[in-house]
PyMOL Python script that loads the backbone (N, CA, C, O; Angstrom):
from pymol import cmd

cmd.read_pdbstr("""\
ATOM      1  N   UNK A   1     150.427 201.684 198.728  1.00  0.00           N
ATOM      2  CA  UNK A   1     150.817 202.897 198.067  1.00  0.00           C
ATOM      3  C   UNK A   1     150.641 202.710 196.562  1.00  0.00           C
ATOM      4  O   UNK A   1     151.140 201.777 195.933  1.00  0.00           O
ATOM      5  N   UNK A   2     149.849 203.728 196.016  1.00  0.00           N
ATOM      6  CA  UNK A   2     149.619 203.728 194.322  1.00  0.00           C
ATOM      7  C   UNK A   2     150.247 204.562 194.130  1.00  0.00           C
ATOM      8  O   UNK A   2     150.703 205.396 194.913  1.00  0.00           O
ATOM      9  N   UNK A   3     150.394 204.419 192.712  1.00  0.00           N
ATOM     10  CA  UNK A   3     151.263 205.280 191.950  1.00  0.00           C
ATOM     11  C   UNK A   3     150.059 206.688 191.188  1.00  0.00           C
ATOM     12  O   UNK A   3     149.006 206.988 191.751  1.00  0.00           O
ATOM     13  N   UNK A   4     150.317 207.052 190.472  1.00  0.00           N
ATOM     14  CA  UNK A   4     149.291 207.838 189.682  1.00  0.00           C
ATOM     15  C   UNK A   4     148.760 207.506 188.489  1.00  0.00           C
ATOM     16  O   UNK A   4     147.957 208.131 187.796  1.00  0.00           O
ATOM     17  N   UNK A   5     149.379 206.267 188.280  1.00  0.00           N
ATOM     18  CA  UNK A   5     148.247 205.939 187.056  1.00  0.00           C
ATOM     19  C   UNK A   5     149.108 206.247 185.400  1.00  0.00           C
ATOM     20  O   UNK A   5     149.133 205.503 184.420  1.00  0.00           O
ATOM     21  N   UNK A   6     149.467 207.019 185.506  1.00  0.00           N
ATOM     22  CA  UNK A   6     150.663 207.352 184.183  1.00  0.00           C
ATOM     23  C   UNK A   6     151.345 207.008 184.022  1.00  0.00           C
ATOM     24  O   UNK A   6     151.955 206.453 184.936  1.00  0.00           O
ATOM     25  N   UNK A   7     151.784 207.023 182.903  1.00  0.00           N
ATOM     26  CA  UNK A   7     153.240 206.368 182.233  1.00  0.00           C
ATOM     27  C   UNK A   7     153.536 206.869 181.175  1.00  0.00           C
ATOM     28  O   UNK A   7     152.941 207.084 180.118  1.00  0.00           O
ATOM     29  N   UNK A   8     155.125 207.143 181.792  1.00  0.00           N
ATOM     30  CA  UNK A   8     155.760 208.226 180.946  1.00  0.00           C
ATOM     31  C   UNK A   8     155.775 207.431 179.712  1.00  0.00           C
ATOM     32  O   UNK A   8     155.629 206.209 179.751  1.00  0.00           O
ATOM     33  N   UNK A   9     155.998 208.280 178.276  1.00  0.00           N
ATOM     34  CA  UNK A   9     156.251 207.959 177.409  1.00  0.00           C
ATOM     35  C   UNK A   9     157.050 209.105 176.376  1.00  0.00           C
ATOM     36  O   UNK A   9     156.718 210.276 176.194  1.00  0.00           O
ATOM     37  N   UNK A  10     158.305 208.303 175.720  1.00  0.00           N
ATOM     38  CA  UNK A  10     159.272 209.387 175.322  1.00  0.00           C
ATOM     39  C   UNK A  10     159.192 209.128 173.910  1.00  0.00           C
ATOM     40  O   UNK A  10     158.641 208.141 173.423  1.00  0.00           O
ATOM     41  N   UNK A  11     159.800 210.109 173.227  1.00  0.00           N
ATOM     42  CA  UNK A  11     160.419 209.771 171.603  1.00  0.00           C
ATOM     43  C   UNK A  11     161.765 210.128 171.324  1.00  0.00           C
ATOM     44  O   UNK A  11     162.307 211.226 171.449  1.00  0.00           O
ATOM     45  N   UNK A  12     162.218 209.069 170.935  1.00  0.00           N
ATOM     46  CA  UNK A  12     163.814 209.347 170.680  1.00  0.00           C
ATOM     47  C   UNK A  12     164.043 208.491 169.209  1.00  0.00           C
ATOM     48  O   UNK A  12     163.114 208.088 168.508  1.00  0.00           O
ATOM     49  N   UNK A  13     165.424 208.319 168.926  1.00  0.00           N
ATOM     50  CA  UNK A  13     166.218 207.547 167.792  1.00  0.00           C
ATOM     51  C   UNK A  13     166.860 206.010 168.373  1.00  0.00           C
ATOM     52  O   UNK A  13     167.489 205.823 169.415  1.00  0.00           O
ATOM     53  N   UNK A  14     166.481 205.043 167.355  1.00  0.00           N
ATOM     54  CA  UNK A  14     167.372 204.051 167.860  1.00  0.00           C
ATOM     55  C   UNK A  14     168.572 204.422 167.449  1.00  0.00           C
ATOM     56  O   UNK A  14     168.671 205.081 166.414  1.00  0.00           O
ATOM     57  N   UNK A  15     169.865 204.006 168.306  1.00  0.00           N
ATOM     58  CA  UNK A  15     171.189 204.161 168.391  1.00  0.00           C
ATOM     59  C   UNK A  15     171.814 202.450 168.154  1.00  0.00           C
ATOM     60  O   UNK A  15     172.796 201.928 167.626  1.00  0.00           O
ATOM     61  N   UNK A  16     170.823 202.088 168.750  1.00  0.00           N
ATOM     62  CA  UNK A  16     171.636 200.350 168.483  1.00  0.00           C
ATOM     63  C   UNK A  16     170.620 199.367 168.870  1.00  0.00           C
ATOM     64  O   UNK A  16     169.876 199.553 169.833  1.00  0.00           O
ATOM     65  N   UNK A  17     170.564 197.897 167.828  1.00  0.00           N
ATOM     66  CA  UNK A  17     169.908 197.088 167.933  1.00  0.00           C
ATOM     67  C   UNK A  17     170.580 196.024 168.117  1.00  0.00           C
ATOM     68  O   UNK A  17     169.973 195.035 167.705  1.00  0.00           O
ATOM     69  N   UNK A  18     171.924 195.729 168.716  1.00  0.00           N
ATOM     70  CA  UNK A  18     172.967 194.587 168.532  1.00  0.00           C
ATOM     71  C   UNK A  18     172.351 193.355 169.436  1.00  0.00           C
ATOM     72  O   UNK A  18     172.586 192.147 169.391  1.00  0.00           O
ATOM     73  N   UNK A  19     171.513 194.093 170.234  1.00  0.00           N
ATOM     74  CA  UNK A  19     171.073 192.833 171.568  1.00  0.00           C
ATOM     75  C   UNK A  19     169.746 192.539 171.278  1.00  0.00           C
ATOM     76  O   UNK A  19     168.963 193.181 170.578  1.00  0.00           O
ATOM     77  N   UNK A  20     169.506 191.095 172.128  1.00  0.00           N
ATOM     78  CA  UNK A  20     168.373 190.328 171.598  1.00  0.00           C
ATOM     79  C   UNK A  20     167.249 190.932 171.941  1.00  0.00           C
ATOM     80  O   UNK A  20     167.342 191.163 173.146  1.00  0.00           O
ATOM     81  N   UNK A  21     165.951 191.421 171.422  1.00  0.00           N
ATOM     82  CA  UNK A  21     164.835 191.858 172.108  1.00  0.00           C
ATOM     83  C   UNK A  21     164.971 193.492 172.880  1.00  0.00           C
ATOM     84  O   UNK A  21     164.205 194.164 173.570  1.00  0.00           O
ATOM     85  N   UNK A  22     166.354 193.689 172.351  1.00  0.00           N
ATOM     86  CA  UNK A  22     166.726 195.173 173.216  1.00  0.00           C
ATOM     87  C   UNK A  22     167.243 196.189 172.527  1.00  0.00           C
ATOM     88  O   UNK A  22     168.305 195.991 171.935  1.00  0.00           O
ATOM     89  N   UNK A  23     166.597 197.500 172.458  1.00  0.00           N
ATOM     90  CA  UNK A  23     167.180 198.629 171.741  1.00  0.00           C
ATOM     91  C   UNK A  23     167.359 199.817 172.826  1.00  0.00           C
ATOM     92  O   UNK A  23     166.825 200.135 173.889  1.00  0.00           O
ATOM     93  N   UNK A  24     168.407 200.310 171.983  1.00  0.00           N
ATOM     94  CA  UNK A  24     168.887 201.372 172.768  1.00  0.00           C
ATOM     95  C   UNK A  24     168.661 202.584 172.134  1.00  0.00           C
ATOM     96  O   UNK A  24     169.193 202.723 171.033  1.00  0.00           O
ATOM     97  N   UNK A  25     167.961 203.533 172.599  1.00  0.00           N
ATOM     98  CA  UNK A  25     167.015 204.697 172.336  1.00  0.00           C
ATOM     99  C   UNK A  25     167.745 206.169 173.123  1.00  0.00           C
ATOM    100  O   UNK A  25     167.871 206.364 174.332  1.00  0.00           O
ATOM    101  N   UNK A  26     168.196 207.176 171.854  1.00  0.00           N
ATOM    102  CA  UNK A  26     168.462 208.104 172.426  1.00  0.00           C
ATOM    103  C   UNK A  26     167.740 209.428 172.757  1.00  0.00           C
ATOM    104  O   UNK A  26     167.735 210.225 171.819  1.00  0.00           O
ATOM    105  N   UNK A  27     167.231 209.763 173.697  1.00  0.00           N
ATOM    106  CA  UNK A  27     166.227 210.699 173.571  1.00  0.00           C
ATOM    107  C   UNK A  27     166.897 212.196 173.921  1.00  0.00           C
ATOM    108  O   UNK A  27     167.659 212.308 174.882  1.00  0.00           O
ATOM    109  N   UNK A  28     166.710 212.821 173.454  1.00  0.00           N
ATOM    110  CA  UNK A  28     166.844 214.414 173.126  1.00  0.00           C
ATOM    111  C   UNK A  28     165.612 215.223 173.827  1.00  0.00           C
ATOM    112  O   UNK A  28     164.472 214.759 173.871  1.00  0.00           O
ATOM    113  N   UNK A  29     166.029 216.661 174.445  1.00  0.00           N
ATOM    114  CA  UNK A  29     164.961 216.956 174.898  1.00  0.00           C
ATOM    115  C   UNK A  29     165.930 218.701 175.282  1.00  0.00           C
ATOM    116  O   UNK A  29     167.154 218.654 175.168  1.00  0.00           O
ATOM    117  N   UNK A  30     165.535 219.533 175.535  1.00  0.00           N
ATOM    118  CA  UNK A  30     165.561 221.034 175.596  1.00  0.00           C
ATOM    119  C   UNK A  30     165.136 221.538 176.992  1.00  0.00           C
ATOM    120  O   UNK A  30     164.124 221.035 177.480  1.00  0.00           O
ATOM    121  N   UNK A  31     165.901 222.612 177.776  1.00  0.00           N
ATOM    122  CA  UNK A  31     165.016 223.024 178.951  1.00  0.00           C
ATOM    123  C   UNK A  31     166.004 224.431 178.785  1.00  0.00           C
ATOM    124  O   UNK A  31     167.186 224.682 178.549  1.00  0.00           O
ATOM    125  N   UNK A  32     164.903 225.073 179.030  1.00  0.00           N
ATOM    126  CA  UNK A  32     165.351 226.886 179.389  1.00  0.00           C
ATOM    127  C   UNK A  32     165.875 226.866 180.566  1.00  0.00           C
ATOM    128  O   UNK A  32     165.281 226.387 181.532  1.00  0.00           O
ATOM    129  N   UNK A  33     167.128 227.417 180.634  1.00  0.00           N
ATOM    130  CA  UNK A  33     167.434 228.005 181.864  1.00  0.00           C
ATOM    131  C   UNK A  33     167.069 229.536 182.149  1.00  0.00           C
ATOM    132  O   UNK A  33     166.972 230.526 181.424  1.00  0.00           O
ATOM    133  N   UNK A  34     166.865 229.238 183.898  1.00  0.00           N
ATOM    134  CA  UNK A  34     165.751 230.034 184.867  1.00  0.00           C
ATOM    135  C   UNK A  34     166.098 231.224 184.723  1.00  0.00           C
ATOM    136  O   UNK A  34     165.430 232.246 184.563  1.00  0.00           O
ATOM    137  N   UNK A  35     167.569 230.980 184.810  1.00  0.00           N
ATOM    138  CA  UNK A  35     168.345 232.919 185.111  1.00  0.00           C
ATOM    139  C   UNK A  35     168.779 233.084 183.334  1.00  0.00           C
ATOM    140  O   UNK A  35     168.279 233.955 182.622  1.00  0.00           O
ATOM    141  N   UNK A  36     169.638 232.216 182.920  1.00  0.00           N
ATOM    142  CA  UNK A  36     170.393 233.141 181.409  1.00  0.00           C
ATOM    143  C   UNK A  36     169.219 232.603 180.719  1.00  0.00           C
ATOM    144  O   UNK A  36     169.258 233.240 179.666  1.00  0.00           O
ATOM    145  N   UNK A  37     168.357 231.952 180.659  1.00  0.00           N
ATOM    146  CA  UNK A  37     167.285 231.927 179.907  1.00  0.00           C
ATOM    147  C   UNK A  37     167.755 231.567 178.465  1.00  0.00           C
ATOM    148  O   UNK A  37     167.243 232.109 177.485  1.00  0.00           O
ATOM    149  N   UNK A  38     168.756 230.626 178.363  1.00  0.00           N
ATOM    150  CA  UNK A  38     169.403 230.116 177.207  1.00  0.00           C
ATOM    151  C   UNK A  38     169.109 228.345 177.610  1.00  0.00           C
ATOM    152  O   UNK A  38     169.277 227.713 178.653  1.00  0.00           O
ATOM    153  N   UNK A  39     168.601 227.951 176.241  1.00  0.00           N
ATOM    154  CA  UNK A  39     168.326 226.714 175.884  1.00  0.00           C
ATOM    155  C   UNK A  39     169.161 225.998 176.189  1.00  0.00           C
ATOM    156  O   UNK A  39     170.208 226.376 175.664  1.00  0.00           O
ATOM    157  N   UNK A  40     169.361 224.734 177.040  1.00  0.00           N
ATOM    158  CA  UNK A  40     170.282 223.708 177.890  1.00  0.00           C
ATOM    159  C   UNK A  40     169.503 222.254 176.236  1.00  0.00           C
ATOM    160  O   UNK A  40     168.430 222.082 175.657  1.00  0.00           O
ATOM    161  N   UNK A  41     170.716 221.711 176.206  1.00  0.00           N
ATOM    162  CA  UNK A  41     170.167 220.692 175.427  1.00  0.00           C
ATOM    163  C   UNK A  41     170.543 219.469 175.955  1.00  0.00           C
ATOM    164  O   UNK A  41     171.748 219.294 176.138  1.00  0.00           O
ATOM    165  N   UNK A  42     169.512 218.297 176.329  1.00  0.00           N
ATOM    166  CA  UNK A  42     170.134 217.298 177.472  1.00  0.00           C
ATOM    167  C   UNK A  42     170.383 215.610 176.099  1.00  0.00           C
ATOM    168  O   UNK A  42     170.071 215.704 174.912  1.00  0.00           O
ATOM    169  N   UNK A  43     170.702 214.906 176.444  1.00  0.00           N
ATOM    170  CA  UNK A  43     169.944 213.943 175.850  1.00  0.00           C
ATOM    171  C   UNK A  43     170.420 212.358 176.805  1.00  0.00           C
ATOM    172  O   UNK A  43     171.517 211.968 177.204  1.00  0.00           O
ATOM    173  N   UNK A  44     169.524 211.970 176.869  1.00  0.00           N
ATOM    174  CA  UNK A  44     169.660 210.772 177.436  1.00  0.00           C
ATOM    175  C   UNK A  44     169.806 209.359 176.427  1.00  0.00           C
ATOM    176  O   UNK A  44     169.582 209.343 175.217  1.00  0.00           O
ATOM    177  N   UNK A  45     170.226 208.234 177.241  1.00  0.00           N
ATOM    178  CA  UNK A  45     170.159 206.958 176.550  1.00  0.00           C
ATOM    179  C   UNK A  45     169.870 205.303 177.087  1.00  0.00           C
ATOM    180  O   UNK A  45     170.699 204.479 177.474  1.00  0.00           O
ATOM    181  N   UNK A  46     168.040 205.140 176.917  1.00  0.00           N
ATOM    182  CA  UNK A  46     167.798 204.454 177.499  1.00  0.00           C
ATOM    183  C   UNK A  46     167.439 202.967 176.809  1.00  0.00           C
ATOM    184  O   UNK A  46     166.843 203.112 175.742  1.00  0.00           O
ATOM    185  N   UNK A  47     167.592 202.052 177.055  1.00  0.00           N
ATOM    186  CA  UNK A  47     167.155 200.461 176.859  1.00  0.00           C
ATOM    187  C   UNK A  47     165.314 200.242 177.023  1.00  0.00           C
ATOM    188  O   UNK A  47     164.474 200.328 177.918  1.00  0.00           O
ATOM    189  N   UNK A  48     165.360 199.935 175.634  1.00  0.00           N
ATOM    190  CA  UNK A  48     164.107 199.463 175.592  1.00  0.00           C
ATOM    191  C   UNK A  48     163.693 197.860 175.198  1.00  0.00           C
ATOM    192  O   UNK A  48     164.303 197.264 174.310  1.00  0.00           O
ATOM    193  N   UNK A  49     162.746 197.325 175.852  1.00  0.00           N
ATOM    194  CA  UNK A  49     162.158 195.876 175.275  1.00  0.00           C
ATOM    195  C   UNK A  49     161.673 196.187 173.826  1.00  0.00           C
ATOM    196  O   UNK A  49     161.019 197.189 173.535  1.00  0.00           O
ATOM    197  N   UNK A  50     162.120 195.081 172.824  1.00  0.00           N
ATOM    198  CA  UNK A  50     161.238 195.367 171.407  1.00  0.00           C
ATOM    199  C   UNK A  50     161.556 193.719 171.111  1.00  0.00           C
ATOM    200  O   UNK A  50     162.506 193.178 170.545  1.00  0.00           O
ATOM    201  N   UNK A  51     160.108 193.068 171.870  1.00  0.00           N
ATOM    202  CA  UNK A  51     159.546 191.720 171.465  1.00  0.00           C
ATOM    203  C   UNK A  51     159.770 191.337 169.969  1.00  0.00           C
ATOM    204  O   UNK A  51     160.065 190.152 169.817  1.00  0.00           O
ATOM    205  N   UNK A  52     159.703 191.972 169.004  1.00  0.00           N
ATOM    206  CA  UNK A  52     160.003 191.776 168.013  1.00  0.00           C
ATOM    207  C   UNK A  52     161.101 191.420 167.184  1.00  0.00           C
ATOM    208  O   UNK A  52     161.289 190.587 166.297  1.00  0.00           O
ATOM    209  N   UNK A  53     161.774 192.313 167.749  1.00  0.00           N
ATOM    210  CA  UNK A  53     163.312 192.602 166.627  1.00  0.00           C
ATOM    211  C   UNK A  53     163.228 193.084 165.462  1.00  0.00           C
ATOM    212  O   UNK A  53     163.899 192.722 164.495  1.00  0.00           O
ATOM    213  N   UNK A  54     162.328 194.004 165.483  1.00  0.00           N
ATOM    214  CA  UNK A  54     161.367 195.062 164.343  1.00  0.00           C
ATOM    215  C   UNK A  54     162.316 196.127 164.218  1.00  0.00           C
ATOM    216  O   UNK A  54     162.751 196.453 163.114  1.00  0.00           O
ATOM    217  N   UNK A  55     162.774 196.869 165.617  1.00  0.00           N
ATOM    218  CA  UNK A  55     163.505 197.887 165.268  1.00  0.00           C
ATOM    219  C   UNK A  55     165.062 197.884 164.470  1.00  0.00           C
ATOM    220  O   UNK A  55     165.979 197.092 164.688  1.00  0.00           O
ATOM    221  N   UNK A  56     165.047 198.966 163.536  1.00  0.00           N
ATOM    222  CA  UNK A  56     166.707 199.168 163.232  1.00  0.00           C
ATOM    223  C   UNK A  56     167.320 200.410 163.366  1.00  0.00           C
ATOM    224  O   UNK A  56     166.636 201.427 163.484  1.00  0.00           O
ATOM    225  N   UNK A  57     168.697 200.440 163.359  1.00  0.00           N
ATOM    226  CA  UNK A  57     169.120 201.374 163.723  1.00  0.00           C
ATOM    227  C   UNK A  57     168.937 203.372 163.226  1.00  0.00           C
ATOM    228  O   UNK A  57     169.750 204.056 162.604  1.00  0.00           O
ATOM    229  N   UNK A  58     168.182 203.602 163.548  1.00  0.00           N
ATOM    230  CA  UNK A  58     167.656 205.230 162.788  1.00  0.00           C
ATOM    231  C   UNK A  58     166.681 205.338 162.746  1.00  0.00           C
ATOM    232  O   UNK A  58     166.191 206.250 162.081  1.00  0.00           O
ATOM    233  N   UNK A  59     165.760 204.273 163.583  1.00  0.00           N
ATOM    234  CA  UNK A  59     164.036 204.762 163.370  1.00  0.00           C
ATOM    235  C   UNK A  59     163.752 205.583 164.412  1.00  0.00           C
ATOM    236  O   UNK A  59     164.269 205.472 165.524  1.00  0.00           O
ATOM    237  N   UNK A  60     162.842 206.515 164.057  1.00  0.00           N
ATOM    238  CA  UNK A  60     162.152 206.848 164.837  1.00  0.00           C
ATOM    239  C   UNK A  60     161.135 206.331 165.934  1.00  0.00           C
ATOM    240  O   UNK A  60     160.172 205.713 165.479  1.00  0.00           O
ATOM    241  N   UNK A  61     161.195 206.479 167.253  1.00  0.00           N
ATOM    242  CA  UNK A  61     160.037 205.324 168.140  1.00  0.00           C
ATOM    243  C   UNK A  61     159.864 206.163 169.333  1.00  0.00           C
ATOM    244  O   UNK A  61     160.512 207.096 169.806  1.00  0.00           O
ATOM    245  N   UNK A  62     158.425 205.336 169.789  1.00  0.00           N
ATOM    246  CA  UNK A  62     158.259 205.808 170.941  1.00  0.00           C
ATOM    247  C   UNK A  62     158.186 204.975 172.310  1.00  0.00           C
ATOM    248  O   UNK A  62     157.182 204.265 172.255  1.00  0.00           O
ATOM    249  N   UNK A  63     158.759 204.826 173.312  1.00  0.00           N
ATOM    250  CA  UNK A  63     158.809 204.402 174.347  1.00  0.00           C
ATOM    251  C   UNK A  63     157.908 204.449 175.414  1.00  0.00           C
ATOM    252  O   UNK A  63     157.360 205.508 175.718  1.00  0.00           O
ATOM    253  N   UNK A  64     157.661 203.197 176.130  1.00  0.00           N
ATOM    254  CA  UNK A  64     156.914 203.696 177.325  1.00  0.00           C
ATOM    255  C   UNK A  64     157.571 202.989 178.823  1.00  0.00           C
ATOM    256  O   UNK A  64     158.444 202.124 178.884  1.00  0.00           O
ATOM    257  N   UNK A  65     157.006 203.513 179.730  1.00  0.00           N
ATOM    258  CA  UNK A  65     157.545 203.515 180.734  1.00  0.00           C
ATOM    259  C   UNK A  65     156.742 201.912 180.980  1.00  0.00           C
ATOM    260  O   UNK A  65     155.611 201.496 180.731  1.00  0.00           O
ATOM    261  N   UNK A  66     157.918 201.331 181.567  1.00  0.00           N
ATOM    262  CA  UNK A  66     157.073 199.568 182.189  1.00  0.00           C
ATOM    263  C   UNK A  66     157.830 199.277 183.217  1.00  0.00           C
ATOM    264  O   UNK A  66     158.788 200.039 183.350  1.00  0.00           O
ATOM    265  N   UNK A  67     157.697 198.134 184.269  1.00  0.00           N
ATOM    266  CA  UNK A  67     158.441 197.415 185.076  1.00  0.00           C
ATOM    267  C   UNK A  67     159.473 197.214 184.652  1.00  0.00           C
ATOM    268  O   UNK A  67     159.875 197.094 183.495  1.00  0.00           O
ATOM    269  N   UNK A  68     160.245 197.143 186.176  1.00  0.00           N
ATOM    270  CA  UNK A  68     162.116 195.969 184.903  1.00  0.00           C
ATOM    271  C   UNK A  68     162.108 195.292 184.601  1.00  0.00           C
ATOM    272  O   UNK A  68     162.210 194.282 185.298  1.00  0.00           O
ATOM    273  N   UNK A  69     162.002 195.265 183.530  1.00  0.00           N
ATOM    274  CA  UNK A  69     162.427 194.028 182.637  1.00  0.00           C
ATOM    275  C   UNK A  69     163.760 193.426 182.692  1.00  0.00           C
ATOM    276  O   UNK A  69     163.796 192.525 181.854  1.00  0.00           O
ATOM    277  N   UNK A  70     164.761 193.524 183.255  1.00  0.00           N
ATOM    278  CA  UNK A  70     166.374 193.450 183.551  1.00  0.00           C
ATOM    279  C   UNK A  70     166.435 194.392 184.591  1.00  0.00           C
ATOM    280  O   UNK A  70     165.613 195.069 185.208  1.00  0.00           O
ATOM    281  N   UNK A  71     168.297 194.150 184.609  1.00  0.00           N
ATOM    282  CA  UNK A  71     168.989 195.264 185.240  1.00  0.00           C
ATOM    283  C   UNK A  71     168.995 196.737 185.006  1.00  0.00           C
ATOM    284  O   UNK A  71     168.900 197.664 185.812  1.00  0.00           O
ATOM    285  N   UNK A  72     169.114 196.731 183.865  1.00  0.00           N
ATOM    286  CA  UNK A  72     168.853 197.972 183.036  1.00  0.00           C
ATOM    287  C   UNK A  72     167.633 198.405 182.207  1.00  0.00           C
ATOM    288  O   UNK A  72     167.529 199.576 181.840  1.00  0.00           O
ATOM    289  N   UNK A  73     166.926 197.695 181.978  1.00  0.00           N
ATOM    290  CA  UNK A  73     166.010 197.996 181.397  1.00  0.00           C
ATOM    291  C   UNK A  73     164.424 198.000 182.110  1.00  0.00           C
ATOM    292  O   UNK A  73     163.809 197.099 182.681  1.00  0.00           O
ATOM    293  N   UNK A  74     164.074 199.367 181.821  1.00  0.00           N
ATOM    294  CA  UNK A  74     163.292 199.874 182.594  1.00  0.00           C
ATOM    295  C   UNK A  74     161.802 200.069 181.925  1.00  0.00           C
ATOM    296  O   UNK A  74     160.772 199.997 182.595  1.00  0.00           O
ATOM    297  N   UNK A  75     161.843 200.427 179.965  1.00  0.00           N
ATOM    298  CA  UNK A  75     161.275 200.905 178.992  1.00  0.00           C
ATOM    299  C   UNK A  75     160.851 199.944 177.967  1.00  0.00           C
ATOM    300  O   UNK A  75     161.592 199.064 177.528  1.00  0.00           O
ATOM    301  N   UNK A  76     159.496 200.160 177.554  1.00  0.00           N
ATOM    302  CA  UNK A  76     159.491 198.798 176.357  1.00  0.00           C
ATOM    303  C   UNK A  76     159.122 199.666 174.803  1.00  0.00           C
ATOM    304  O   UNK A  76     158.989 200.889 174.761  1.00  0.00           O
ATOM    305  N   UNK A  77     159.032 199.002 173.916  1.00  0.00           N
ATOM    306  CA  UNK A  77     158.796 199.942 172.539  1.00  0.00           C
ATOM    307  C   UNK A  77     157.055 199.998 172.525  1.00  0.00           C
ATOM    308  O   UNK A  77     156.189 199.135 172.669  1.00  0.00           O
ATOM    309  N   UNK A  78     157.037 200.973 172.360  1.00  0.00           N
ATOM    310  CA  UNK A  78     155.047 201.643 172.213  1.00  0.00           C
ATOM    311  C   UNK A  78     155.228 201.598 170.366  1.00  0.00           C
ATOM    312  O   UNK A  78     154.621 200.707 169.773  1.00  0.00           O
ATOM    313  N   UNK A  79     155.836 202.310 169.794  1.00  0.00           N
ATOM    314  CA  UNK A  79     155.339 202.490 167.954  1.00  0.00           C
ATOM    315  C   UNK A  79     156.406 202.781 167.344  1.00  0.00           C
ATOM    316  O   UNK A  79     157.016 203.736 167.823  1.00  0.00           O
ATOM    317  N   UNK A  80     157.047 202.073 166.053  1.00  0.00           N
ATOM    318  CA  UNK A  80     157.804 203.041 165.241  1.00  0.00           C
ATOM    319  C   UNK A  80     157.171 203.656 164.637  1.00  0.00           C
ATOM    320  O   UNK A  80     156.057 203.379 164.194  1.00  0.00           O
ATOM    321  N   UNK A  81     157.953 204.876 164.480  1.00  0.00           N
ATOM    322  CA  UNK A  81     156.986 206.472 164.199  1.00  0.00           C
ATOM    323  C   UNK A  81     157.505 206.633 163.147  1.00  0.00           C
ATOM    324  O   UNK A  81     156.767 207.189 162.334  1.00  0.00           O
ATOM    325  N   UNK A  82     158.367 206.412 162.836  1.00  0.00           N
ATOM    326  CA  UNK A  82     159.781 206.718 161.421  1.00  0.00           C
ATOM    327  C   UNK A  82     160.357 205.749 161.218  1.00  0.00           C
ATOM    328  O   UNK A  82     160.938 205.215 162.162  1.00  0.00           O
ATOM    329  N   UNK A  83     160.422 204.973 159.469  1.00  0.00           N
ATOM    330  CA  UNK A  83     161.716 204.489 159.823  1.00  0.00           C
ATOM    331  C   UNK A  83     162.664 204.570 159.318  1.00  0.00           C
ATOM    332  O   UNK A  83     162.432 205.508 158.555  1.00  0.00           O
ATOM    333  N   UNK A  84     164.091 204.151 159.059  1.00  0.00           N
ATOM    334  CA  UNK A  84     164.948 204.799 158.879  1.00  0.00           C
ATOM    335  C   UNK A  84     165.191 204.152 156.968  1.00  0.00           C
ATOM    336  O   UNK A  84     164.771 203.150 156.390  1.00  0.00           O
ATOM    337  N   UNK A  85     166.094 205.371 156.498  1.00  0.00           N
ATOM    338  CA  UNK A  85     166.423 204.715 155.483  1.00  0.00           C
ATOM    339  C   UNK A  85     165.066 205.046 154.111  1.00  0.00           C
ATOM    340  O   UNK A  85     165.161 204.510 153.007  1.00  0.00           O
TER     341      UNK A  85
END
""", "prot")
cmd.dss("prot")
cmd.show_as("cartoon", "prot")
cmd.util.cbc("prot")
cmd.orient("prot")
């Protein structure tokens, strides 16, 4: 069984860099609802790998979807896009 070949990739804010090789990325995102047709605002908060220890707290980045890397961590860092400060 294959998969399709893609991989998601998100943009969010780092929220925290306290752990080794691991940031925690909050991503924000918008969906219309079907019937009141009023903007739902969601945001999630996921663990990313960052081999580096490049990221700090308020940059802008983008994530991509990878194997687990841990228990929790599902996402590794693709680019800082922004950074903070």
């Amino acid at each position: 069984m294959s998969g399709t070949g893609r991989l998601r990739v998100l943009a969010g804010t780092v929220v925290s860099d306290h752990m080794d090789k691991t940031i925690v990325v909050l991503v924000r995102s918008q969906k219309r609802h079907s019937m009141y047709e009023k903007y739902i605002r969601r945001s999630k908060r996921v663990k990313a790998h960052d081999a580096g220890n490049e990221c700090r707290v308020g940059d802008r980045v983008r994530v991509v979807e990878s194997r687990p890397l841990s228990r929790e961590k599902r996402w590794r860092l693709l680019e800082i896009v922004e950074r903070s400060g």
